[in-house]
N, C-alpha and C positions, 0 to 999 in steps of 0.2 A: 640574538634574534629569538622572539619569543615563538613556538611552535607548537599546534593544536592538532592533536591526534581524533578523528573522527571515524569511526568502528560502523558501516550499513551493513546488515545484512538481508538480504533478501528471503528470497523460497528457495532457488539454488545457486548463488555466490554469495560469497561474503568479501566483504573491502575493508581496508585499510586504507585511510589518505589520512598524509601530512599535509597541513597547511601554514603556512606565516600568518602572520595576525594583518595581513591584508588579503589576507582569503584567495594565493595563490597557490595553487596544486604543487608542492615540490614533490612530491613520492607516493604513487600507489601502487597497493597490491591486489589480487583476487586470490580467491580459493574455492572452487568448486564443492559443494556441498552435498552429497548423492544423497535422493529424496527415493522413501522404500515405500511402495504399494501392497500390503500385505494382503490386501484382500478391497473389495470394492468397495469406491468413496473410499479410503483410507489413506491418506496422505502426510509420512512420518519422516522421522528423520532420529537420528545416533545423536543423544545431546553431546554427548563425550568429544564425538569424530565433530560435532558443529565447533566446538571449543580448541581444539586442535585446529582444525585449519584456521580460524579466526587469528589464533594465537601465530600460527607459521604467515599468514597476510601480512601481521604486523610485525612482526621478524624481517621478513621481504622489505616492506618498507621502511623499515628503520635502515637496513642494509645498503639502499639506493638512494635516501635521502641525503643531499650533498652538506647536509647542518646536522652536528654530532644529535644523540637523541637526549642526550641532556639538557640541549633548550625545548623542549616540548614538555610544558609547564600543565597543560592539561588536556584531559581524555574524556571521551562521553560516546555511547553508542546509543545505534536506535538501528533499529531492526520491524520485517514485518508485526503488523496488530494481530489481538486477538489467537485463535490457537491458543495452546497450553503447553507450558511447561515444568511438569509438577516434580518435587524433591522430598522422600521421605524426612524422618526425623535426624538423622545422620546426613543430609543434605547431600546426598546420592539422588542421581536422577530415577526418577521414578516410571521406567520405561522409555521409550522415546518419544522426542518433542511430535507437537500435533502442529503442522502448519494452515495456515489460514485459508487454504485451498480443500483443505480434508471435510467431508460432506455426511461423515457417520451418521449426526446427529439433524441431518436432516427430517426423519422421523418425527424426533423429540420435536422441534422447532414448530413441527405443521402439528402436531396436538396440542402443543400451545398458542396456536392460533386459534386451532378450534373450541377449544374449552376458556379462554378468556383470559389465560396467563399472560399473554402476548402482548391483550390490552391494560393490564395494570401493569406491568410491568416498563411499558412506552410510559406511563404517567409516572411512574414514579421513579425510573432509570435514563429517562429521555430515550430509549431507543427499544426497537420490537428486537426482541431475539433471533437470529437467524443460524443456519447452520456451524458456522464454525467459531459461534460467538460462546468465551468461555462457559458460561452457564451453562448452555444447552449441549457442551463435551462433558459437562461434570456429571452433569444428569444422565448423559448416555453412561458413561464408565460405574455410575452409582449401579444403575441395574444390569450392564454387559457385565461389568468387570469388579464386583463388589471387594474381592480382596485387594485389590489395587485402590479401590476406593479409600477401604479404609486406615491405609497407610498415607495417604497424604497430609502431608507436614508443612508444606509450601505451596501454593499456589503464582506461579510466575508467569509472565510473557519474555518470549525469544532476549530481547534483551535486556530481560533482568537478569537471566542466565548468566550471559554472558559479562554481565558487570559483577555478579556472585564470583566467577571466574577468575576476573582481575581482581578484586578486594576481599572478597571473602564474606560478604556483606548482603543481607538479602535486605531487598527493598524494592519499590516501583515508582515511579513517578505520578503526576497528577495525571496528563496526557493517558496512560496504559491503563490507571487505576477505574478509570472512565468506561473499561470497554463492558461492566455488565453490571458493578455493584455497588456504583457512587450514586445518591441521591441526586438528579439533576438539579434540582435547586439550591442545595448548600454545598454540591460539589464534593462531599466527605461520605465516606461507607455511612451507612446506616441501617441498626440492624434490622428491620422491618426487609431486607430486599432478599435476603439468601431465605427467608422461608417463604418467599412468592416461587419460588425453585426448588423447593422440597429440597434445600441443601442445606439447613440448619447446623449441620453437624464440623462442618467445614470451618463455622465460628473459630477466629484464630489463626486460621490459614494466612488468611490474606493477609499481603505484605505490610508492610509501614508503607505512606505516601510522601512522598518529595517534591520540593520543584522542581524542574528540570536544571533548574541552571544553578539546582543546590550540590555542595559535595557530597558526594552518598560513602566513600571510603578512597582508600589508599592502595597503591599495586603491590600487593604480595609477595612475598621474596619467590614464591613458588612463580609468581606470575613474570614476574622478571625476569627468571630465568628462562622461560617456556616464549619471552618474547622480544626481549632487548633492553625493554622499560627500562627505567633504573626506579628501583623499589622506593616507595612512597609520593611519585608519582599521583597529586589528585584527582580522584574519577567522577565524575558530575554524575547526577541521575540519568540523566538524556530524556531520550522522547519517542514517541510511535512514530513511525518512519512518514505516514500520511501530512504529519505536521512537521515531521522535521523538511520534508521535501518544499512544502509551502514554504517554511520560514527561510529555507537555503535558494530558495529561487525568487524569491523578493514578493511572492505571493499569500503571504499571510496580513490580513488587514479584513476590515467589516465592508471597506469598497469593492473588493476583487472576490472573485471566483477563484481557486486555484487547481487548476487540471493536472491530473499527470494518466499521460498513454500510456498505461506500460501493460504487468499482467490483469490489474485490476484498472475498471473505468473509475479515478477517484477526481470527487468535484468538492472543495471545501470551502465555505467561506466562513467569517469569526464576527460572532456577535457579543455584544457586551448586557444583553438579555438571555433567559433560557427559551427557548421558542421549539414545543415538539410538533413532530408529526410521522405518520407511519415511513414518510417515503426518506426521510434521514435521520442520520445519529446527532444527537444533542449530546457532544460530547465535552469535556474542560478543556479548554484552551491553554495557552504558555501559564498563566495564572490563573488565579481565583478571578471572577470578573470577570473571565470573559470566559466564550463558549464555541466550540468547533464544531459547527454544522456540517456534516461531512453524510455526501450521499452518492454510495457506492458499488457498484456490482463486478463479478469479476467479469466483463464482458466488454475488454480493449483492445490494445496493439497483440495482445497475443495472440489473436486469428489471425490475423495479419502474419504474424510469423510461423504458425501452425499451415497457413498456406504456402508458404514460400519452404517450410520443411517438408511439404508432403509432394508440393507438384512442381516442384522447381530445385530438387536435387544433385541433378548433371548442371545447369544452368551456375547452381551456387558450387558445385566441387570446380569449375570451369573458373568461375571468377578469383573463387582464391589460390588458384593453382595461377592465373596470370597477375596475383596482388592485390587485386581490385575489389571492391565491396559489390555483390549482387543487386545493392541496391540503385547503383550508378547505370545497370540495362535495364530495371525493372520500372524506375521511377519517367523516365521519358514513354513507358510503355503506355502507362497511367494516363498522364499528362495527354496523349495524343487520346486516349478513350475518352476524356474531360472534354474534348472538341466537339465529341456527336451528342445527340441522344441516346440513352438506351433504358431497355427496360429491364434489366436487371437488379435487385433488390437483393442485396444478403440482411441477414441476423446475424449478429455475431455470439452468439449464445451457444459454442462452444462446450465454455467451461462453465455455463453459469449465467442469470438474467434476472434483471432488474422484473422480469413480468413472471416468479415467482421460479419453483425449484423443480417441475417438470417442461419449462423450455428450453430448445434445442434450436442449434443452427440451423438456416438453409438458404440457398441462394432460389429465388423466384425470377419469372420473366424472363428464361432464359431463351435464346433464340442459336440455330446453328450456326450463323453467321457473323456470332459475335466469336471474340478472340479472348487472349488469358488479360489482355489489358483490359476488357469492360468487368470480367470479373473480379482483376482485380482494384478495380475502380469503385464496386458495387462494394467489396470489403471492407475499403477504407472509410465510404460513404457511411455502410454499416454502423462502425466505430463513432465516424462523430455524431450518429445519429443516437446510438445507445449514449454516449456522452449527455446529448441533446436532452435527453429525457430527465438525469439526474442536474443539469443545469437550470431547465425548466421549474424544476421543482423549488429549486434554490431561488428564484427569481419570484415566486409565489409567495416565497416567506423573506424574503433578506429584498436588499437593493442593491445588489454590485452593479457598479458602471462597467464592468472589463474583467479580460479574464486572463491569466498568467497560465502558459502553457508549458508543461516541460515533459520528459520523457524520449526513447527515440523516434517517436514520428515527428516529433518538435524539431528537429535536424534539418528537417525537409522544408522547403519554401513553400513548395505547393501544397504538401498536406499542411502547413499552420494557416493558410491563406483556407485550404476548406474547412479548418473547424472554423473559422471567423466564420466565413460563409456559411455554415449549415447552421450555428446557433447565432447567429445575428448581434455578435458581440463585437467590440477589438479585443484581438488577442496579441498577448504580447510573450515574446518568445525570449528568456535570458539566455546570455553567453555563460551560463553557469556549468562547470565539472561537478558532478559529482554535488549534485543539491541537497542528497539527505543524510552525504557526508558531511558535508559543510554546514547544516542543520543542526548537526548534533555536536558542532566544531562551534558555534557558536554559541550554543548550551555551557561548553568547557570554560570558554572565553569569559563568560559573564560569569564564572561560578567560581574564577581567581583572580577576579576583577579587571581581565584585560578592555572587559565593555562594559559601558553599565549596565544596559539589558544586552539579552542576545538579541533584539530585534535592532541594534542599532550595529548593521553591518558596513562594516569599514569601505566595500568596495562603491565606486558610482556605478550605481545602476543604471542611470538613464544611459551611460555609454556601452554599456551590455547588452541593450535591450533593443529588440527590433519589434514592431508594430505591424498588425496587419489586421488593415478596416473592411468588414463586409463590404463588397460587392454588391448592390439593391438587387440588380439582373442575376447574380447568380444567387443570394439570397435566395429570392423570390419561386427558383427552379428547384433551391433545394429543397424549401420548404414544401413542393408539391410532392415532391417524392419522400421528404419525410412524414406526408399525410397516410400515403401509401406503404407506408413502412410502420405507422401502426396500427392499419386496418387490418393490414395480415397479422399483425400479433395477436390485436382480439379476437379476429376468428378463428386462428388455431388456439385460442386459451381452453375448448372443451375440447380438442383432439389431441392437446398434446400432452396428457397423464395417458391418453390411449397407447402413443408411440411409445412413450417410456415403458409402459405395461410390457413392449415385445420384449425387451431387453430378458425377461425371465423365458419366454419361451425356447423352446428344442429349436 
């Protein structure tokens, strides 16, 4: 029995899943990742301790998988985009990794708006540079951190790392190579873009490009030992976790939209033209040919769980002490708030907003006689409203008829029933584990020819999949409240560099 090893990594877990070559979950593992805040906006991590437990995940599941690991014919990871992971000339990590959440170069990003980098760079990169986008961490480290600068020898994403790791092999795929210094139009580096970024010097850094569902190297002896493998084991390129979750959830195509709630609001759909604009990334797609329109802000299900870790911590220590998920008392909570009106409005902007890098959360409308369930009604409303905006945008330049939902609030009937509802689409929810494993599982498959493409996944979808059609009447209500939900954003757009401003004060 043929078996495909599939390596996610997040911001803080990383996975192992084994799959059979009909895309059935036999073994996974996790491994916690500890993410270190050295200082504000700085969001890092030990590349060493990320390799290690990767390596012990897949240890784990090789250990619980009931099929010895000698049928697992191929391997492939995909991991968060963007962020940095650089390796001097000795191929030693070069400080620790930058996750996609780290906001250092927030600075950098907004002078290159102001000064016009921002706009040539959208034309001739397909996308504006934003805070944790590599360019704009090179540029910060150029001037924060000059001798660091100038030892870099590798230029990597999360998991390129961790494919260096198992093969010994530096390289990146098409998907990762995309996120600052590919020509959007021939899809290939060109040297005209690293001196739009005053990074000239880096020439040579940047990896080789791969397909994703190419072999990129062999497991190591070292790596085999460190994981169960059995050495020379093939390792595919993989893919940025954004498209491997589309393509593992049956949601990559130029029809669909493809959502995922999780820490980031990510809406993608794939065109077989380059088509830019400020408000998404024109990024390569599985191939040359096509292109991954992806328009994204970190501003999703993670308030959602930001609130349930702040004001519902006896509630959740109570649930898991009787077994049960918090979300089995929270969600009927919801659900009955969904019956009235209320005037309630959150932001979910948190961690982060699509209406640029000084907005912040807040709940509006608030009355004393509402309860924890209209707030948090108003949360989730929040979510698929900030969804709402980067779909919108997609629907302006693309045609999807529908939209592929995954993530954990996809679990839920009534939250997939409100994102149909508030973006006016069908949303279609897969029985998929573990998608952007099985993304990068299907990367493996076609790259030792268990598939021809990886996009031709063995499993039937239509029996995976459940549908849920807007509602006109609820539609229609959501859509009033999502007018209301962006009138208060433009009018707090000149108050809210004010609020930010207190953060420096005594």
């Amino acid at each position: 029995m043929p078996l495909l090893l599939g390596i996610d990594n997040g911001l803080t877990v990383t996975k192992a899943v084994i799959f059979d070559e009909k895309g059935n979950v036999l073994s996974l593992a996790r491994r916690r990742v500890p993410q270190s805040m050295p200082h504000p906006r700085h969001v890092e991590r030990d590349m060493r301790e990320l390799w290690k437990q990767t390596a012990a995940a897949i240890a784990e599941a090789i250990s619980t998988c009931p099929v010895a690991a000698t049928e697992i014919v191929a391997v492939a990871a995909t991991a968060h985009g963007d962020g940095l992971y650089l390796l001097d000339a000795a191929h030693c990590p070069l400080g620790p990794g930058i996750l996609s959440l780290d906001s250092r170069a927030a600075d950098v990003a907004d002078q290159w708006e102001q000064d016009g980098t921002a706009r040539i760079a959208l034309e001739k990169t397909g996308q504006t540079p934003h805070a944790s986008a590599p360019s704009a961490l090179l540029a910060w480290i150029r001037k924060n951190e000059p001798q660091r600068f100038e030892q870099i020898a590798h230029v990597l994403a999360c998991k390129d790392w961790l494919r260096f790791c198992l093969t010994g092999k530096i390289a990146t795929d098409l998907t990762e190579a995309s996120t600052s210094f590919t020509n959007v139009a021939t899809q290939h580096y060109d040297d005209e873009i690293l001196p739009i970024f005053d990074l000239e010097e880096l020439a040579g850094t940047l990896p080789p490009v791969l397909a994703p569902a190419s072999i990129a190297g062999h497991v190591t002896a070292d790596a085999a030992a460190a994981t169960g493998l059995p050495e020379g084991t093939p390792v595919a390129a993989g893919l940025h976790d954004v498209t491997a979750s589309s393509l593992g959830s049956g949601g990559y195509g130029t029809d669909r939209v493809a959502i995922v709630a999780g820490t980031y609001s990510i809406n993608e759909t794939v065109s077989l033209r380059p088509r830019t604009d400020k408000r998404w990334f024109c990024r390569n797609g599985l191939t040359r040919g096509e292109w991954n329109n992806m328009s994204i802000s970190p501003a999703s299900a993670a308030n959602y769980d930001w609130f349930l870790d702040t004001y519902c911590q006896h509630e959740k220590r109570a649930a898991e002490d009787a077994g049960r998920s918090l979300h089995v008392d929270i969600i009927p909570e919801i659900q009955k708030a969904m019956e009235s009106p209320s005037t309630a409005i959150f932001h979910p902007f948190l961690f982060g907003s699509p209406m640029g890098p000084h907005a912040s959360g807040a709940l509006f409308g608030l009355r004393g006689w509402q309860d924890r369930g209209q707030t948090l009604r108003a949360v989730i409303e929040g979510i698929a409203f900030n969804h709402r905006i980067h779909v919108d945008a997609l629907r302006d330049g693309f045609a999807p008829q529908k939209a592929v939902l995954t993530g954990g609030i996809s679990r839920s009937s009534l939250f997939s029933q409100l994102f149909a509802d508030a973006l006016g689409i069908p949303i279609e929810v897969s029985a998929t584990d573990e998608a952007a494993a099985w993304g990068a599982a299907l990367c493996a498959g076609e790259a030792v020819g268990l598939f021809a493409r990886c996009t031709d996944d063995p499993r039937n979808l239509a029996d995976l999949t459940t549908t849920y059609t807007p509602d006109p009447h609820q539609s229609e209500a959501l859509a009033q409240r999502y007018r209301v939900f962006m009138e208060l954003a433009e009018a707090l757009q000149p108050i809210w560099p004010r609020i930010d401003a207190l953060e420096g004060t005594a």
